[in-house]
C-alpha positions as CSV (number, residue, x, y, z in Angstrom):
1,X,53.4,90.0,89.0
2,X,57.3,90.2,89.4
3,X,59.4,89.2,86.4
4,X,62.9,88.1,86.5
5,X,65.4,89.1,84.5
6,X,67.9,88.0,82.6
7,X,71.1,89.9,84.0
8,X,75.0,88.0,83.3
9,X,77.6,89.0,85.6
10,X,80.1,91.8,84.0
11,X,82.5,91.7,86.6
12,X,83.5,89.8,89.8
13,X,86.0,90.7,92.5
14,X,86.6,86.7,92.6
15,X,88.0,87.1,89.1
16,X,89.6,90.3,89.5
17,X,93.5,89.7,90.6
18,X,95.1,93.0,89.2
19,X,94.7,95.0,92.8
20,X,96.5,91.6,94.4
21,X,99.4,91.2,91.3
22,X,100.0,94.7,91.9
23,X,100.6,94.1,95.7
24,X,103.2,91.0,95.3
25,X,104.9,93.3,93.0
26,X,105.5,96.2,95.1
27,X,106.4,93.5,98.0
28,X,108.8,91.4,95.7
29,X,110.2,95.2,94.5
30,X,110.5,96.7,98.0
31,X,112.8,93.3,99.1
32,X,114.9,94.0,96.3
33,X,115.0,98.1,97.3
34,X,116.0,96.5,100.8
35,X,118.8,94.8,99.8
36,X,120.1,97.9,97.4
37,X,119.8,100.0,100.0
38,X,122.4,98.0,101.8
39,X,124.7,98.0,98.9
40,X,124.0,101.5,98.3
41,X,124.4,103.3,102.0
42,X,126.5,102.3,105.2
43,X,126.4,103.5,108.3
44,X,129.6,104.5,109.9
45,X,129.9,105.5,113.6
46,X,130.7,109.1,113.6
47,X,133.9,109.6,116.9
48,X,133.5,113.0,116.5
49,X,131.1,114.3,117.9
50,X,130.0,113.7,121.6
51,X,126.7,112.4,120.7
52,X,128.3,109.5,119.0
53,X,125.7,109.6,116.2
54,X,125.6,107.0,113.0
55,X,125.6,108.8,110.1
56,X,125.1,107.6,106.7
57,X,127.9,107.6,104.3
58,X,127.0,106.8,100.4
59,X,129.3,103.9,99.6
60,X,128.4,103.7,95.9
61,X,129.2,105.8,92.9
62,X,127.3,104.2,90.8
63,X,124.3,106.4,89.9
64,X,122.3,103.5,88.0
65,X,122.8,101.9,90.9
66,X,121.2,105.2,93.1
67,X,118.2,105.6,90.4
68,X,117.4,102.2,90.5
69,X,117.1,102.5,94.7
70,X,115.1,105.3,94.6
71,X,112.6,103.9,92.1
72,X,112.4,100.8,94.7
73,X,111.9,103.5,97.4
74,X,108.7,104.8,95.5
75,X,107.7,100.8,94.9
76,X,107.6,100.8,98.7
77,X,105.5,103.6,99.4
78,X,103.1,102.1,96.3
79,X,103.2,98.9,98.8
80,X,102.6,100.7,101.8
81,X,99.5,102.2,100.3
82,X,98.1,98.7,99.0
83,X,98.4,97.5,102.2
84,X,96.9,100.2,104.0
85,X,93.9,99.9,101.5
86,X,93.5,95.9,101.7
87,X,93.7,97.0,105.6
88,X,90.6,99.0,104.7
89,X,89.0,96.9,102.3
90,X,89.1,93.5,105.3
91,X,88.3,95.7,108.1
92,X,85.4,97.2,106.1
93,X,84.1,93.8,104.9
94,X,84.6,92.4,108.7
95,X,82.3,95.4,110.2
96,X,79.4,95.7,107.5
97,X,77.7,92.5,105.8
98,X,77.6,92.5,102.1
99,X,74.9,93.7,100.3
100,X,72.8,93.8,97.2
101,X,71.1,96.5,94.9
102,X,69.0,96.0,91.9
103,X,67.5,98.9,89.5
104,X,68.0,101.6,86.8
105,X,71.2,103.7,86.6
106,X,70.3,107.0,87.8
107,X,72.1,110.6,87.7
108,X,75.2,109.1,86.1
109,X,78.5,111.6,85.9
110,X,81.1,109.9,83.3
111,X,84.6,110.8,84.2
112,X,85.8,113.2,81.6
113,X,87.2,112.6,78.5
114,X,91.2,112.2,79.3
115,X,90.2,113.3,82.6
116,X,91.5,111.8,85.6
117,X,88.6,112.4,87.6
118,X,85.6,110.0,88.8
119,X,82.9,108.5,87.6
120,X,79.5,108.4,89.6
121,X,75.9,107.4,89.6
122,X,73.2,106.0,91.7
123,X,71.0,103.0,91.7
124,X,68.0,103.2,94.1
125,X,69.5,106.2,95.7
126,X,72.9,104.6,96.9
127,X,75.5,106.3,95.5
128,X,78.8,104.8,94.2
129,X,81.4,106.6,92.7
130,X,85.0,105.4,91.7
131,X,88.3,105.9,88.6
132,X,90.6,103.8,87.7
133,X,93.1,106.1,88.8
134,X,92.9,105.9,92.5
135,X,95.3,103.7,93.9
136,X,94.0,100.9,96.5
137,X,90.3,100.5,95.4
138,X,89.0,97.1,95.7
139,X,86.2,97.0,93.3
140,X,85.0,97.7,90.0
141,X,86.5,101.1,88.7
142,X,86.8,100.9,84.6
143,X,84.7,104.3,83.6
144,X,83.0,104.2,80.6
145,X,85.5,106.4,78.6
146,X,88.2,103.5,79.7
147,X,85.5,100.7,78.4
148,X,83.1,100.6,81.4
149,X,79.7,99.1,81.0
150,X,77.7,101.9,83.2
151,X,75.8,104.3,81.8
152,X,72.5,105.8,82.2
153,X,69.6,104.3,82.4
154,X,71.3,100.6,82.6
155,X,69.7,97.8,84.5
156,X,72.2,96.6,86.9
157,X,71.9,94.6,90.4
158,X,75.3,95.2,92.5
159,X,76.6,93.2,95.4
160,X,78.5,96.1,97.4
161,X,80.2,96.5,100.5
162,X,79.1,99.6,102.2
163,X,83.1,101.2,103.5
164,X,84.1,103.9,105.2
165,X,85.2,105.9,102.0
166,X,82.5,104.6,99.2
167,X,80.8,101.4,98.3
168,X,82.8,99.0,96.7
169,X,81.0,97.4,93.8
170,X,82.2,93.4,94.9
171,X,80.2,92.1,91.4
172,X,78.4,94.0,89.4
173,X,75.4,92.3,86.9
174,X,73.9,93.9,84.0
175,X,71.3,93.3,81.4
């Protein structure tokens, strides 16, 4: 006889929209890094030399101005790797069809306490593993010293997407 349980849904990739906020962010920052890098630099054609190079000259003084570039400058590279993960995350959820897991937490592996390492564990011998740390991951990553709800033993049925790197917990139900 098969019993059904009672399991409520703990977390959903439909009501998850930090990964996306944090992408309109880094796109809105990486305009404005655009456009101070054009108030910032120039480039000047260089008569001097006979390969009749542009070099860049530094038309501000303004080092608030300079700091406040370069931080855009990292803003884009934090784009560029959201986008290269979303990449990922579509591409991954075009090749392989979603899936679904139910059973017991097994051979769980907290992340350490103030650690900044990953959190692991099994459920009918599929492995998933993620941290909160990890920039681009599309999925449920709150460990359980940041608040997570897995931990040993727990009864949990996952809807996953099986990706090149790891499977990405899509929702995630628990007793």
């Amino acid at each position: 006889m098969v019993t059904s349980r009672s399991l409520h849904t703990a977390y959903s990739l439909k009501s998850d929209f930090s990964n996306l906020l944090f992408l309109v962010a880094a796109l809105l920052l990486s305009v404005v890094f655009f456009f101070l890098t054009k108030l910032c630099f120039k480039h000047v054609y260089n008569e001097d030399t006979p390969s009749k190079r542009f070099r860049v000259r530094l038309i501000s003084e303004n080092k608030h101005l300079q700091i406040l570039a370069g931080s855009f400058m990292i803003s884009g590279f934090l784009l560029l790797i959201n986008v290269l993960s979303l990449y990922n995350f579509v591409s991954g959820y075009l090749k392989n069809p979603i899936k679904i897991i139910e059973g017991r937490v097994d051979n769980f592996i907290p992340m350490a306490l103030g650690g900044h390492g990953e959190e692991s564990f099994e459920v009918n011998k599929i492995y998933f593993h993620y941290s909160k740390y990890q920039l681009g991951l599309w999925g449920y990553s709150k460990t359980m010293v940041d608040g997570g709800i897995i931990k040993p033993d727990l009864y949990v049925r996952i809807t996953y997407l099986e990706n090149d790197m790891r499977n990405e917990i899509l929702k995630l139900e628990t007793e």
